[in-house]
C-alpha positions in Angstrom: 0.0 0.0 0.0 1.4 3.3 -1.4 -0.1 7.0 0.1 -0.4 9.8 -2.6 -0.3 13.1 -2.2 -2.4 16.2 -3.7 0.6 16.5 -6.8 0.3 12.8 -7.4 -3.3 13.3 -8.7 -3.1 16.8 -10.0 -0.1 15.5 -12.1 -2.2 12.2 -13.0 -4.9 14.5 -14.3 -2.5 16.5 -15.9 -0.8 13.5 -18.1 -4.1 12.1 -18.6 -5.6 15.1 -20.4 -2.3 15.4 -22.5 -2.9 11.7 -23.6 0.7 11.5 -23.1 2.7 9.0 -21.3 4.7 10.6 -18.2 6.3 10.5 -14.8 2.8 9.2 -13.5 2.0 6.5 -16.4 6.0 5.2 -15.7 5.3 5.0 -11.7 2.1 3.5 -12.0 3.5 0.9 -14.2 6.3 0.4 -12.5 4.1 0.1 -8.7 1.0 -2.0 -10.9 0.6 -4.4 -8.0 0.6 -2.0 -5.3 -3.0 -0.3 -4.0 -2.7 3.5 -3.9 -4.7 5.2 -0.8 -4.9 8.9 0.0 -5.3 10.7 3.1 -8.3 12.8 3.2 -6.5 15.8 3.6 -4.8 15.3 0.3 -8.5 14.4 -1.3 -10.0 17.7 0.5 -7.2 19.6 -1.4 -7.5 18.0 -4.6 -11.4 18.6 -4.6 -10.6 22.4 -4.2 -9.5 22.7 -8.0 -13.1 21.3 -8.5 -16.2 23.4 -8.7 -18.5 20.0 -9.1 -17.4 16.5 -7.4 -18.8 14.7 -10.4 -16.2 15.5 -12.5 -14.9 12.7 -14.6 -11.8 12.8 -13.4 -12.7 13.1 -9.8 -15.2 10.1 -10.0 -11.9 8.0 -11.6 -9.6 8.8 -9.1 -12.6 7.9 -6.1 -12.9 4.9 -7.3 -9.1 3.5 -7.4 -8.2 4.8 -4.2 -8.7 4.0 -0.7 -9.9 6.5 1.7 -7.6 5.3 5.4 -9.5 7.3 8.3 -7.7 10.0 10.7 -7.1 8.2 13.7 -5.8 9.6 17.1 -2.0 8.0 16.1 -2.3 10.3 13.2 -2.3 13.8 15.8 -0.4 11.6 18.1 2.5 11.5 14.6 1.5 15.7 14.0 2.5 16.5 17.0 5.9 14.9 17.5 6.6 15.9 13.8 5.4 19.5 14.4 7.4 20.2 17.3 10.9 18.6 15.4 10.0 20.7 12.7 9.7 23.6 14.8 12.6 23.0 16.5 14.9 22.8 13.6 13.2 25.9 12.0 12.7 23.9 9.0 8.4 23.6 9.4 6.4 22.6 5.9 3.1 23.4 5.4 0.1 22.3 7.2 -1.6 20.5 5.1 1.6 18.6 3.6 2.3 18.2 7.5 -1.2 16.4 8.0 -0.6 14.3 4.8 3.2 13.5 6.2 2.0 12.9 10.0 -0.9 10.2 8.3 2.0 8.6 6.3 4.2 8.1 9.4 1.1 6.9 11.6 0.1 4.1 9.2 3.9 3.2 8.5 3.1 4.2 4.9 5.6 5.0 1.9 4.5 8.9 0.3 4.3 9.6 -3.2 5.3 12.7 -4.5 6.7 14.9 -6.7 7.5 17.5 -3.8 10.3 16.2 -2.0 12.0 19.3 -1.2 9.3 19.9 1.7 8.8 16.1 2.3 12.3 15.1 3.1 12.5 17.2 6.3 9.9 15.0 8.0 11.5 12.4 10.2 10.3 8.9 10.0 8.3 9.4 6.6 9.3 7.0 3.6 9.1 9.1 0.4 8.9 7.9 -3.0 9.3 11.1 -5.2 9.0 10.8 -8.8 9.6 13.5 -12.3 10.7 16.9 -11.5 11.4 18.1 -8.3 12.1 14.5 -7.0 
């Protein structure tokens, strides 16, 4: 089991109108027996580029995905993250910091193209793929 993040889809989307094989089309081929899941922070920011949920694309990626719930582990994983980043002066974003902290709490890998931010967290596997890897 793989988590994506927000990029993840917006790129997917992305390749998908261009009809053009990419970064995406090459992970997904090369992970085809592993299940992709999402936290649903990362879904509530990907909805955001979406004036209607029934979108094509947003009814595709709802139905390969699986939706893990925000358990208390998952503020329990915020928390000790936050306070590292803090303390190093090298905080990310909140939302990315959600998405991170629900990686770490269900011993998940993160996929993403944005591991700049992502690399700071401690204890978060991160698969990064195409530019910015």
């Amino acid at each position: 089991m793989l988590m994506v993040d927000t990029c993840f889809l917006i790129d997917y989307q992305r390749e998908s109108k261009r009809r053009r094989r990419g970064a995406i089309a090459a992970f997904l081929e090369a992970h085809a027996d592993e299940r992709l899941q999402i936290s649903p922070v990362a879904w509530g920011e990907f909805l955001a580029g979406f004036s209607d949920e029934t979108h094509p694309f947003v009814q595709f990626a709802r139905d390969r995905l699986d939706f893990p719930p925000l358990e208390l582990s998952v503020a329990s994983a915020y928390r000790s993250i936050f306070r590292h980043l803090k303390a190093s002066g090298q905080l990310i974003g909140a939302n990315d910091l959600w998405i991170a902290s629900h990686a770490v709490a269900l011993d998940q890998a993160l996929v993403s193209r944005n591991g700049s931010e992502f690399r700071r967290v401690p204890g978060l596997r991160l698969i990064t793929y195409g530019e910015g890897e």
